[in-house]
DRENDO-1510 file (C-alpha; in Angstrom, 1 decimal, always signed):
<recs>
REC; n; res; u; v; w
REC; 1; UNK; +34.3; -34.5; +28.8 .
REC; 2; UNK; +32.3; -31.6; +30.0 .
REC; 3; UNK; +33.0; -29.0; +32.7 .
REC; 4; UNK; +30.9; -27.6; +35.3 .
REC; 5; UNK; +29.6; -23.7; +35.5 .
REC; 6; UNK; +27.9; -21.7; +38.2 .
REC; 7; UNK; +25.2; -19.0; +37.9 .
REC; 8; UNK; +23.9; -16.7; +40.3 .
REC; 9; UNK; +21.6; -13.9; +40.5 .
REC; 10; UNK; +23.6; -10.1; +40.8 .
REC; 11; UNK; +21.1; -7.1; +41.3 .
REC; 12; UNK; +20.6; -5.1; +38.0 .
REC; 13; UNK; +21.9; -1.7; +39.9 .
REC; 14; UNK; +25.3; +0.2; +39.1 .
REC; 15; UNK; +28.0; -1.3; +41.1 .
REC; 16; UNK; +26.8; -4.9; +42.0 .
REC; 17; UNK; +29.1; -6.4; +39.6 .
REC; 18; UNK; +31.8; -4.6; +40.2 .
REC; 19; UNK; +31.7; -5.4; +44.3 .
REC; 20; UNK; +30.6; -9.3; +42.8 .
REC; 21; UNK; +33.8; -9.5; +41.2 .
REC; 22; UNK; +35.7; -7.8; +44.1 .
REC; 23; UNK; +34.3; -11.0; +46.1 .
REC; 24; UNK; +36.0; -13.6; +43.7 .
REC; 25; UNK; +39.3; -11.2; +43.3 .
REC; 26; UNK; +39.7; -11.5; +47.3 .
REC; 27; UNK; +39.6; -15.1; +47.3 .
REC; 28; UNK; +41.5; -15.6; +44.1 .
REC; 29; UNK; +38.9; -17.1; +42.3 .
REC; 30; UNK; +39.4; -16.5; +38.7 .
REC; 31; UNK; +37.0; -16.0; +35.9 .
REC; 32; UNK; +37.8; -18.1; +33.2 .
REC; 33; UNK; +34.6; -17.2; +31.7 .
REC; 34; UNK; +31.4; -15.2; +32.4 .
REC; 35; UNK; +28.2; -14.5; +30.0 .
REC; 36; UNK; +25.9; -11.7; +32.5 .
REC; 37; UNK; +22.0; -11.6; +31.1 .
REC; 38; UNK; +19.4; -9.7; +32.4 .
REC; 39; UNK; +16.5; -10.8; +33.5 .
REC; 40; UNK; +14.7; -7.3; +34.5 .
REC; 41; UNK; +15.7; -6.5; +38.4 .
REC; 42; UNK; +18.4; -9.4; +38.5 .
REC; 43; UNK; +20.9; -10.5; +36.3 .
REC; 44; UNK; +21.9; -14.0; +35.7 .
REC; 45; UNK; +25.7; -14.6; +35.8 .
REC; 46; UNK; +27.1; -17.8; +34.9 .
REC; 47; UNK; +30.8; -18.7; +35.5 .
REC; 48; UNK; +33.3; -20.8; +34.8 .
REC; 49; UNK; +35.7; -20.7; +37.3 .
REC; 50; UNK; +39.2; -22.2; +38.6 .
REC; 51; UNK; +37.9; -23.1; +42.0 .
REC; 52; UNK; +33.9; -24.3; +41.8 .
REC; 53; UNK; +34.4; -25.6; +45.8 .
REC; 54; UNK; +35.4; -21.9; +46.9 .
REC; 55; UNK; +33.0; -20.5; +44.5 .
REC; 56; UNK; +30.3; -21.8; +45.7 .
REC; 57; UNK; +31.1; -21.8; +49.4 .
REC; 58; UNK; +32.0; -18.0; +49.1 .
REC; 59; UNK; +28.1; -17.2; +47.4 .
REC; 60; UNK; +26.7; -19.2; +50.7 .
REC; 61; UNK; +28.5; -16.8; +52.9 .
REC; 62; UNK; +27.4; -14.1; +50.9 .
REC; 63; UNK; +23.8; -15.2; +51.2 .
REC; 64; UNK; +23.9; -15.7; +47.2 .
REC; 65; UNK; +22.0; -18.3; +45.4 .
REC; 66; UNK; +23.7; -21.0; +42.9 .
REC; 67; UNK; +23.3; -24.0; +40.8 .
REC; 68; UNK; +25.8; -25.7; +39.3 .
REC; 69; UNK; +25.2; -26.9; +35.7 .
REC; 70; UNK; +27.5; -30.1; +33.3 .
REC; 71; UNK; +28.1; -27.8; +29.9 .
REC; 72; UNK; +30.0; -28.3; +27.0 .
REC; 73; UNK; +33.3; -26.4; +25.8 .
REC; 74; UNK; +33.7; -26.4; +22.1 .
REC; 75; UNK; +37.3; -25.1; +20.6 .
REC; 76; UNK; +36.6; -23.4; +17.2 .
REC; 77; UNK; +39.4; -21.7; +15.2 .
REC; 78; UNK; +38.5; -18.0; +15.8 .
REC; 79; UNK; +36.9; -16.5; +12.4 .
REC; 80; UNK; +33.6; -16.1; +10.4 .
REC; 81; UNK; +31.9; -19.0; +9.8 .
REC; 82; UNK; +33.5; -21.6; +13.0 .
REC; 83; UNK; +30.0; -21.1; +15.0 .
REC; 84; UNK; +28.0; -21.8; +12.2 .
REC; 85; UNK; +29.6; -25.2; +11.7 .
REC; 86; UNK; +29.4; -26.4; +15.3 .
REC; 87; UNK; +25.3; -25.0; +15.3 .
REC; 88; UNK; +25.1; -26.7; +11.9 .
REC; 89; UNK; +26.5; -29.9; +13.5 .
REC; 90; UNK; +23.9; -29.8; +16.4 .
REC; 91; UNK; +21.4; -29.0; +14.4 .
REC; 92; UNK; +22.1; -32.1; +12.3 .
REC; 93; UNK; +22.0; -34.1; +15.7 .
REC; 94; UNK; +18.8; -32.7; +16.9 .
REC; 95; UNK; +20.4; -31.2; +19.9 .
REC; 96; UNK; +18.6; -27.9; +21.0 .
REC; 97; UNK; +21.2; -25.4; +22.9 .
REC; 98; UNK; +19.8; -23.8; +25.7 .
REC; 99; UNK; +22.2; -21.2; +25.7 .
REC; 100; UNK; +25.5; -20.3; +25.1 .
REC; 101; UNK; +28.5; -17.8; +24.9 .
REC; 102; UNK; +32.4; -17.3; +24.1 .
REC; 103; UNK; +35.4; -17.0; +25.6 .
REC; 104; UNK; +39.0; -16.3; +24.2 .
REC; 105; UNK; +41.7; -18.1; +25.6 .
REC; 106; UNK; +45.2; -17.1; +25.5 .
REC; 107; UNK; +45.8; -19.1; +22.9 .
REC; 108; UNK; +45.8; -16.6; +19.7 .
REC; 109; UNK; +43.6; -17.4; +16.7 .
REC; 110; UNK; +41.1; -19.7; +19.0 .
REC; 111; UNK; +38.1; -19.0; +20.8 .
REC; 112; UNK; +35.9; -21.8; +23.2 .
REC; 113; UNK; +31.9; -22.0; +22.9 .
REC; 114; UNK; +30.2; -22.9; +26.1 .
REC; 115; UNK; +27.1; -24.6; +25.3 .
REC; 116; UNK; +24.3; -25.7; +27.7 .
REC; 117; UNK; +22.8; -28.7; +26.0 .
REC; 118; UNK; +21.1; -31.9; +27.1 .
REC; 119; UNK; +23.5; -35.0; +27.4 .
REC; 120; UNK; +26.6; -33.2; +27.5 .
REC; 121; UNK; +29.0; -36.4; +27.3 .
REC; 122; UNK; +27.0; -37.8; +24.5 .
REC; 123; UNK; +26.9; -34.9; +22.4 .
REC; 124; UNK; +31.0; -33.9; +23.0 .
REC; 125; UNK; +31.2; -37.6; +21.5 .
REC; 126; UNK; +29.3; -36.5; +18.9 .
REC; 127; UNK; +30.9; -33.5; +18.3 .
REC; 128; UNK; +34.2; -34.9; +18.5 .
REC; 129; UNK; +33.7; -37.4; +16.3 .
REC; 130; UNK; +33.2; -34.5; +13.9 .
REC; 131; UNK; +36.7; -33.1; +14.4 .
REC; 132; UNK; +35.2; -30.7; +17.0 .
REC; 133; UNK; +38.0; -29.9; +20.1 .
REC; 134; UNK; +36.0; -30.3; +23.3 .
REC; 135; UNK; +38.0; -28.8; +25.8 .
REC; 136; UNK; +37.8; -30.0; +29.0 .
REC; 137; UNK; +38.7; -28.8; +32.8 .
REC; 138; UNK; +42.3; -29.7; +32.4 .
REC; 139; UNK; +42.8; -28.3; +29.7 .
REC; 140; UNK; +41.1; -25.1; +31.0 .
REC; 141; UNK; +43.3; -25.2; +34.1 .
REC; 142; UNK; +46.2; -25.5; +31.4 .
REC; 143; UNK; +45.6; -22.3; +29.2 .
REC; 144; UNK; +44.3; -20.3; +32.1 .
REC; 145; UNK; +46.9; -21.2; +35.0 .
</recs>
């Protein structure tokens, strides 16, 4: 019910994304989503990804740092006021996001929250419950190939 991102640390200096992402592009590892934050001389990039396995094993070769994290994916009709109901809902639960950020899938008039939250498998119960779409890996793999 939940599917699995990695973060790593990228130097905060022109050009270390663009040679990050050159890294994934060689190896065909595709970024389904990516949320970059700074954290003064590094900046935290988390990933979802189609390959985790080659991810990972190409950011060891590189010398690069990573953990691997459960989240949540949240489908939400793509217009004011879908975020607010999904907060509103975890609010209601007591469930505190830790963070969280958007992607757009190809799918027109949708977009998918990734949330970082405690208990993911309870709380996409929860959610779903509420006529929330968690969206899981294969469904991921579905929209983005």
């Amino acid at each position: 019910m939940w599917t699995q991102e990695i973060a790593t640390f990228l130097d905060n200096k022109p050009g270390a994304m663009a040679k990050f992402c050159r890294l994934l592009d060689e190896k065909g590892i595709d970024l389904r989503a990516i949320c970059v934050s700074d954290a003064m001389e590094f900046g935290i990039c988390r990933m979802i990804v189609n390959d985790l396995p080659a991810t990972q094993q190409l950011l060891s070769e590189n010398h690069m740092l990573s953990t691997v994290s459960d989240v949540l994916i949240a489908g939400m009709p793509d217009e004011p006021g879908a975020f607010s109901e999904i907060l509103d809902i975890l609010e209601e639960l007591k469930v505190n996001v830790a963070y969280c950020y958007a992607c757009l899938p190809k799918q027109k008039d949708k977009a998918y929250l990734v949330l970082k939250v405690e208990n993911p498998e309870e709380v996409a119960r929860q959610l779903e419950g509420r006529g929330i779409e968690i969206v899981t890996e294969e469904t991921m793999s579905e929209v983005y190939g």
